[in-house]
Structures are given as C-alpha cells and as structure tokens.
SERO-4910 file (N, C-alpha, C, O; in steps of 0.05 Angstrom, whole numbers):
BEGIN
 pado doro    nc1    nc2    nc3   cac1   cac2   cac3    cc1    cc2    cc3    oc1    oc2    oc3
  Unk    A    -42    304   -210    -64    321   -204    -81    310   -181   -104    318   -177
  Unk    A    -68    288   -164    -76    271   -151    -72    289   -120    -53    304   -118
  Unk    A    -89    285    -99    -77    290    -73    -58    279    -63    -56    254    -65
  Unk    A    -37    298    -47    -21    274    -37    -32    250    -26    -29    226    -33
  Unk    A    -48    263     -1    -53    242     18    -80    223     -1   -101    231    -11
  Unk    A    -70    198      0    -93    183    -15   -116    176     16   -135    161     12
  Unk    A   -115    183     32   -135    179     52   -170    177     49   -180    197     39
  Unk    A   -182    161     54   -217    171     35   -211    156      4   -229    148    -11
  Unk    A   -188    155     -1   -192    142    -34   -192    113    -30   -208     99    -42
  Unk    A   -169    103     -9   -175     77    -15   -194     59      2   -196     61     27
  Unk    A   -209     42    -14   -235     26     -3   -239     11    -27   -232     13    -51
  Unk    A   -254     -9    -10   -261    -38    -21   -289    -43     -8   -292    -35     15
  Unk    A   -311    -56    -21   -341    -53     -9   -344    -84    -24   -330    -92    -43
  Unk    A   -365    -96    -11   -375   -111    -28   -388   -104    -57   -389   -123    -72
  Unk    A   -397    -82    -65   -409    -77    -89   -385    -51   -107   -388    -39   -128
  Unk    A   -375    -51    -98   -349    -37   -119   -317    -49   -106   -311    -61    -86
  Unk    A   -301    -38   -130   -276    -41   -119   -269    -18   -127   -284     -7   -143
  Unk    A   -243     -5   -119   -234     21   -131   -207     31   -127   -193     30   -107
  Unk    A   -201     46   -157   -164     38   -156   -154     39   -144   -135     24   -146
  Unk    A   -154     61   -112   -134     64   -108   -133     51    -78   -118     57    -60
  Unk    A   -148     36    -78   -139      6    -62   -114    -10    -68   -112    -23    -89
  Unk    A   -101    -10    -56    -74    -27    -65    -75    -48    -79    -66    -51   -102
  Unk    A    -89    -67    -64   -100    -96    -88   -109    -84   -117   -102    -95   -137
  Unk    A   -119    -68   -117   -134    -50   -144   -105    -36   -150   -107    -35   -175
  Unk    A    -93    -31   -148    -77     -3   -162    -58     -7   -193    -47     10   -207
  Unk    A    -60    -36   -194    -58    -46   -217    -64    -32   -244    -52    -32   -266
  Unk    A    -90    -19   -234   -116    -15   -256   -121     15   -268   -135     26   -285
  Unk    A   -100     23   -251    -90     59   -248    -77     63   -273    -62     45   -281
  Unk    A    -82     86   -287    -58     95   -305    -43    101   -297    -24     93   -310
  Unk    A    -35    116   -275    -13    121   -266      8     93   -250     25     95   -233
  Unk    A     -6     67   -267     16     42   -239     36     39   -256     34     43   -280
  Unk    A     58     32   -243     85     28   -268     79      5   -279     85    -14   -264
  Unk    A     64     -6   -307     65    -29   -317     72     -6   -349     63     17   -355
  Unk    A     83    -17   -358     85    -16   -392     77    -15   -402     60    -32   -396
  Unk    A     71     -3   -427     52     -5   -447     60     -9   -481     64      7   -499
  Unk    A     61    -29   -480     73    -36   -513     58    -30   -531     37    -43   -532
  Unk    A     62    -14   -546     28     -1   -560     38     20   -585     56     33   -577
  Unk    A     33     25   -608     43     36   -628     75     40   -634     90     59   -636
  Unk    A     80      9   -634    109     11   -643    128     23   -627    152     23   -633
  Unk    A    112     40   -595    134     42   -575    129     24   -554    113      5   -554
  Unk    A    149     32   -534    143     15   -502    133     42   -481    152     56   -473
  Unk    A    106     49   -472    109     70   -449    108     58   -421     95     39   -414
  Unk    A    124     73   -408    129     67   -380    101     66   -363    100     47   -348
  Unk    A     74     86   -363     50     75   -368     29     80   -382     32     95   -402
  Unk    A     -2     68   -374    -13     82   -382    -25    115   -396    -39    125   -413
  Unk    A    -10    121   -375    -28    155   -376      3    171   -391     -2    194   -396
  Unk    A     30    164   -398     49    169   -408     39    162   -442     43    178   -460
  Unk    A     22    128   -445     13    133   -476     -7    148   -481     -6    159   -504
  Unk    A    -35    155   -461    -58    170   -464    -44    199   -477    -47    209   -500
  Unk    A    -31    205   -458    -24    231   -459     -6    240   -493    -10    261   -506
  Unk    A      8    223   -498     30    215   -520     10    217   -544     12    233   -563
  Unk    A     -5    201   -541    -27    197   -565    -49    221   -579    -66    222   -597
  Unk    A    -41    236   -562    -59    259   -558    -51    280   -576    -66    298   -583
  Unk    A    -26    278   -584     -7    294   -592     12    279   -615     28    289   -631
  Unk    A      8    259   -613     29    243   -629     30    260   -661     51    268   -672
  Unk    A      5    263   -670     -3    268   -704     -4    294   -708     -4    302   -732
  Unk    A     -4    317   -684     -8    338   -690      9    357   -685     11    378   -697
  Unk    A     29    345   -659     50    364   -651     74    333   -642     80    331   -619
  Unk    A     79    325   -650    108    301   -650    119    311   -623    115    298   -603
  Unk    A    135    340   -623    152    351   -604    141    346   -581    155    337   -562
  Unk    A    113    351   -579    100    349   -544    102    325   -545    115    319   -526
  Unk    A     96    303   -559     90    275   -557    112    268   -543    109    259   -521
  Unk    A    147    272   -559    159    261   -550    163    275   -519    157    259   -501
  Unk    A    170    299   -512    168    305   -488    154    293   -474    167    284   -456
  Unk    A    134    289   -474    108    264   -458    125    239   -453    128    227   -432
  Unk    A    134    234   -475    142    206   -477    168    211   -459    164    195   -441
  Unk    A    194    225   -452    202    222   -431    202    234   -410    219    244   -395
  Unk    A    184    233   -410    165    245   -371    176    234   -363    184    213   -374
  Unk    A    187    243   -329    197    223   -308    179    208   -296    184    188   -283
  Unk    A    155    218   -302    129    206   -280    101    213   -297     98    226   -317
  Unk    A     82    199   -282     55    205   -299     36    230   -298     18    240   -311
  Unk    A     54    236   -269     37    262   -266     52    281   -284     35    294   -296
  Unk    A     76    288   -289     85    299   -311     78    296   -339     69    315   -352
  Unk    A     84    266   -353     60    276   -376     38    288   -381     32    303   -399
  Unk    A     18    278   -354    -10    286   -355      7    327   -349     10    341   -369
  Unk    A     12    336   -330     13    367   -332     30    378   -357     21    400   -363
  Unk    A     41    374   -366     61    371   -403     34    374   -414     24    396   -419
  Unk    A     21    350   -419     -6    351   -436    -25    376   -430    -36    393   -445
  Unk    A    -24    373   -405    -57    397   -394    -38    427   -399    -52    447   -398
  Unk    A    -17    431   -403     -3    462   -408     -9    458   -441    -16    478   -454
  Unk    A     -5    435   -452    -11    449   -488    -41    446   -493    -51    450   -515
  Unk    A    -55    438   -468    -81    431   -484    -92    445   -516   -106    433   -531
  Unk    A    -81    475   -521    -91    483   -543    -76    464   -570    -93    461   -589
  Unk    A    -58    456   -574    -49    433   -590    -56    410   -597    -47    398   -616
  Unk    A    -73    401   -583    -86    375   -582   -103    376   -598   -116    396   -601
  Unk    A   -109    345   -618   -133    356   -639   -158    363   -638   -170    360   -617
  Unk    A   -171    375   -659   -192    382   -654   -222    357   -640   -240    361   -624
  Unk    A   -213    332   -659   -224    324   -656   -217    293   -629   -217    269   -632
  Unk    A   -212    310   -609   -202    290   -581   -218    276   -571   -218    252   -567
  Unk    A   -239    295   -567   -265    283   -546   -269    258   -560   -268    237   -548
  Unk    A   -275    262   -588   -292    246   -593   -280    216   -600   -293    196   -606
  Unk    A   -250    217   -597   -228    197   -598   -219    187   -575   -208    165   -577
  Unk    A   -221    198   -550   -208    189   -527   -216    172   -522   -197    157   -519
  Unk    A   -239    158   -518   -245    137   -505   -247    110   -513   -251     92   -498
  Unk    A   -245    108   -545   -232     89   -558   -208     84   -557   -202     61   -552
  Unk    A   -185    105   -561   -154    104   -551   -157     97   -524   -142     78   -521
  Unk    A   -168    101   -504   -167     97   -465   -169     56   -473   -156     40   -459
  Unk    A   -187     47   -495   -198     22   -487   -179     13   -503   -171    -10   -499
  Unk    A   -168     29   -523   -131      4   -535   -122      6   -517   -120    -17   -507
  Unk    A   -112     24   -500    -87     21   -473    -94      3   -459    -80    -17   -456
  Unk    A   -119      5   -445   -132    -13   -421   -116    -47   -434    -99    -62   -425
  Unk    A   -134    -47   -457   -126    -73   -469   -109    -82   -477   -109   -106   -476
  Unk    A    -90    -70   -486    -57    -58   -486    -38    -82   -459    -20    -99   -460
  Unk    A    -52    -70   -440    -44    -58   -415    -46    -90   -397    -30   -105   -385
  Unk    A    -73    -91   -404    -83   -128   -390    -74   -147   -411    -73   -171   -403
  Unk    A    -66   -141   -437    -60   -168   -440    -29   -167   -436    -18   -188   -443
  Unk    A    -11   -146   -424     12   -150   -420     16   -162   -392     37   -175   -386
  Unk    A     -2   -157   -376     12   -160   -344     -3   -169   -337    -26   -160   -336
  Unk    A      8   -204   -327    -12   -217   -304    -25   -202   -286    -49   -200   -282
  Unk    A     -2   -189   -271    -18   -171   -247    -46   -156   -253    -64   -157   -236
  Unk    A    -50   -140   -278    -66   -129   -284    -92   -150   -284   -115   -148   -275
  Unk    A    -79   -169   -300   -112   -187   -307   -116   -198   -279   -138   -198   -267
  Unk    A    -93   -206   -269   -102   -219   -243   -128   -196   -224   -152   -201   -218
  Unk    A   -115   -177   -222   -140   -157   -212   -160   -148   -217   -176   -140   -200
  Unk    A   -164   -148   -249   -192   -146   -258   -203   -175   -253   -228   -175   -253
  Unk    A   -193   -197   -249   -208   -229   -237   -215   -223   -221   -239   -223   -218
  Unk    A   -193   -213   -195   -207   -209   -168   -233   -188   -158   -247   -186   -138
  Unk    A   -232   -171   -189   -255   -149   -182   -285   -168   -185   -305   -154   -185
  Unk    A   -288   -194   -187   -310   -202   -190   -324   -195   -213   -317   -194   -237
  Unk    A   -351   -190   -199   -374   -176   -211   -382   -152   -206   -404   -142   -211
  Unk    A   -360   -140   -191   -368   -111   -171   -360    -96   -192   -345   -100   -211
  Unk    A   -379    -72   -181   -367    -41   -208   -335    -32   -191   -326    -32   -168
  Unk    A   -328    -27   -208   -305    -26   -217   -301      2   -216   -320     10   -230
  Unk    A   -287     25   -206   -292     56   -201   -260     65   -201   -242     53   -190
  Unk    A   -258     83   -212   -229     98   -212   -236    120   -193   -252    137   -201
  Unk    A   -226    122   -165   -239    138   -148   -218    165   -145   -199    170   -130
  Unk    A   -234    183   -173   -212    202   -165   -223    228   -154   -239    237   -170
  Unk    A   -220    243   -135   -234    265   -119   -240    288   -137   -255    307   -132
  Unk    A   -224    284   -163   -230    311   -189   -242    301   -213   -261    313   -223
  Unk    A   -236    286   -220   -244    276   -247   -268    262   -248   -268    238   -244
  Unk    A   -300    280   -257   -314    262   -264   -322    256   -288   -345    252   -295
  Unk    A   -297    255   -306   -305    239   -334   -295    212   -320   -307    195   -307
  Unk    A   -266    215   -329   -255    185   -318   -258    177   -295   -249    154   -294
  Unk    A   -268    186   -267   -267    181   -245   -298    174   -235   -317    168   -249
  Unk    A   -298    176   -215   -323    183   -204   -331    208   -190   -352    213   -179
  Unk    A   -300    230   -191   -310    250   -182   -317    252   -161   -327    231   -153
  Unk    A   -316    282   -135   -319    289   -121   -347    273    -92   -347    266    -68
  Unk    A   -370    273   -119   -387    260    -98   -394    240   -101   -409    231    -84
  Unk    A   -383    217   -131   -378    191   -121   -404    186   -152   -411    165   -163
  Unk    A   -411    209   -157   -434    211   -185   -421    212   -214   -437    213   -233
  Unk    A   -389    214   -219   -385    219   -247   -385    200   -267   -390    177   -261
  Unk    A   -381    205   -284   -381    183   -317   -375    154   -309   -387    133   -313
  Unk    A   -345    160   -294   -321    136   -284   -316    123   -310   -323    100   -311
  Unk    A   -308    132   -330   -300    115   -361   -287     94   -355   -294     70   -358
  Unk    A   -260    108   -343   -241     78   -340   -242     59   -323   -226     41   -321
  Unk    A   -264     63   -307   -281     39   -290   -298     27   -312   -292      4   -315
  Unk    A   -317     34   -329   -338     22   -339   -316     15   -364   -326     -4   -375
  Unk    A   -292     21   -377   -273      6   -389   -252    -15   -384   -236    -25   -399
  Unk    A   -255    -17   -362   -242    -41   -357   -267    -63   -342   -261    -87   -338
  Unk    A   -292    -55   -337   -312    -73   -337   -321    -87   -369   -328   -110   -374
  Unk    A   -318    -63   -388   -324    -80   -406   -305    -99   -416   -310   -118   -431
  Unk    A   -279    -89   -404   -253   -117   -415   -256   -136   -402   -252   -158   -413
  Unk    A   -266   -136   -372   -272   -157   -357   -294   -178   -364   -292   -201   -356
  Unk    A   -311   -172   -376   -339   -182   -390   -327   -191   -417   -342   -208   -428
  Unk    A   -302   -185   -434   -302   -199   -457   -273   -219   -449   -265   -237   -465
  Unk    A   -260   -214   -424   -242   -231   -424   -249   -259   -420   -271   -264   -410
  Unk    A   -227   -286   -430   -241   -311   -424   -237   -318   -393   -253   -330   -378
  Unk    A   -212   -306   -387   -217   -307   -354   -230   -299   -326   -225   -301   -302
  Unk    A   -254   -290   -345   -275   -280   -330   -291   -302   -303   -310   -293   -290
***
C-alpha cells in the first residue's frame, strides 16, 4: 500500500531517523527478517501482524496470510476480510505490534544493530498514508511503530 517510488520517504536528520532510509529499513515490517513467534516462523513482520489478526477467528484467512508471497499481500488479504477480524482488534493491536517488534529484535542482529544506531533520535515509520502507525501524510500522525520500537530501545541493555 506503499508508493512505488520511495522518493521524499527516505531521510535521516539529526533529530529523527526513519524507516525507509536504508540504514533504517531493518525496522520496517515489511524487511525480510523472520519472525519466530507463536509456534510458527513468519517470513515478516507485517505477514505475523496480519496472521494474528485472524488466527482465532477465521484460521482459513490466517493461513492464507501466512503464505503470502510478499507483505504487501498479506497486508491487502487482510484489508479485503477486514469484516472478519475480531471485534475486539483496536484495542489488541498494539500490544501484538510490541510482541513482533520484540520478536523481531531479539532475533536479528541487524535489527538491534539499527535501533543502536538510531541513538536518541525519534524514531518515525515514514509512511505517506498511515497515520496510526506512520507519521502520515504531513509528518503529524500517532507513528506507533516508531514510538514502539523507541520504547524497545529504552528497555534494551544495548542501549
């Protein structure tokens, strides 16, 4: 659901970093790192987000999710059943987003290595649509999975 052209997305400032900076892209649900996480292996992040979403209520979409060729396919799999998904998502997602994250960093150097290099800078998922998880269009949204992997960064010892 991403633009092709990542042009305008990627940047690095002294007071943020943001995923889709290459050095950053680690930090993306969509990067190919693994996710070993409820007794499966997902190819990534946004393949278990999406999986989990569905796991308890509808199995069938789950597993479909689960062999997506790509992330942008689970995530559009997911957003066509949205009416399937439980009732109570909202109020679960962002606890499930912070098992993956953590999931996610304690599997792959690369990953932790990048949340080290993010310093002390905010940390932004710079996505041009999404301002729950992103920062959205004018750079003002929620950014969850920025301010969730800041808080992994603040409890890791390799801080």
């Amino acid at each position: 659901m991403y633009p092709v052209s990542s042009e305008g997305l990627n940047k690095e400032t002294d007071e943020a970093v943001y995923f889709y900076t290459p050095a950053f892209d680690a930090l993306n649900n969509f990067s190919a790192h693994q996710i070993p996480i409820w007794e499966r292996c997902f190819p990534t992040a946004e393949h278990a987000f999406q999986w989990k979403k569905f796991s308890e209520v509808a199995p069938d979409i789950a597993q479909i999710i689960l062999e997506a060729g790509c992330p942008e396919e689970a995530q559009r799999i997911a957003h066509a059943h949205k009416s399937a998904q439980p009732k109570n998502w909202h109020e679960r997602k962002v606890a499930i987003m912070e098992e993956i994250l953590r999931a996610k960093y304690s599997e792959h150097e690369t990953v932790r290595d990048a949340l080290k290099r993010s310093g002390t800078r905010r940390i932004c998922e710079n996505s041009p649509i999404d301002r729950f998880w992103g920062i959205g269009p004018d750079g003002k949204g929620e950014n969850m999975v920025g301010v969730l992997w800041m808080k992994i960064r603040g409890t890791s010892p390799d801080k």
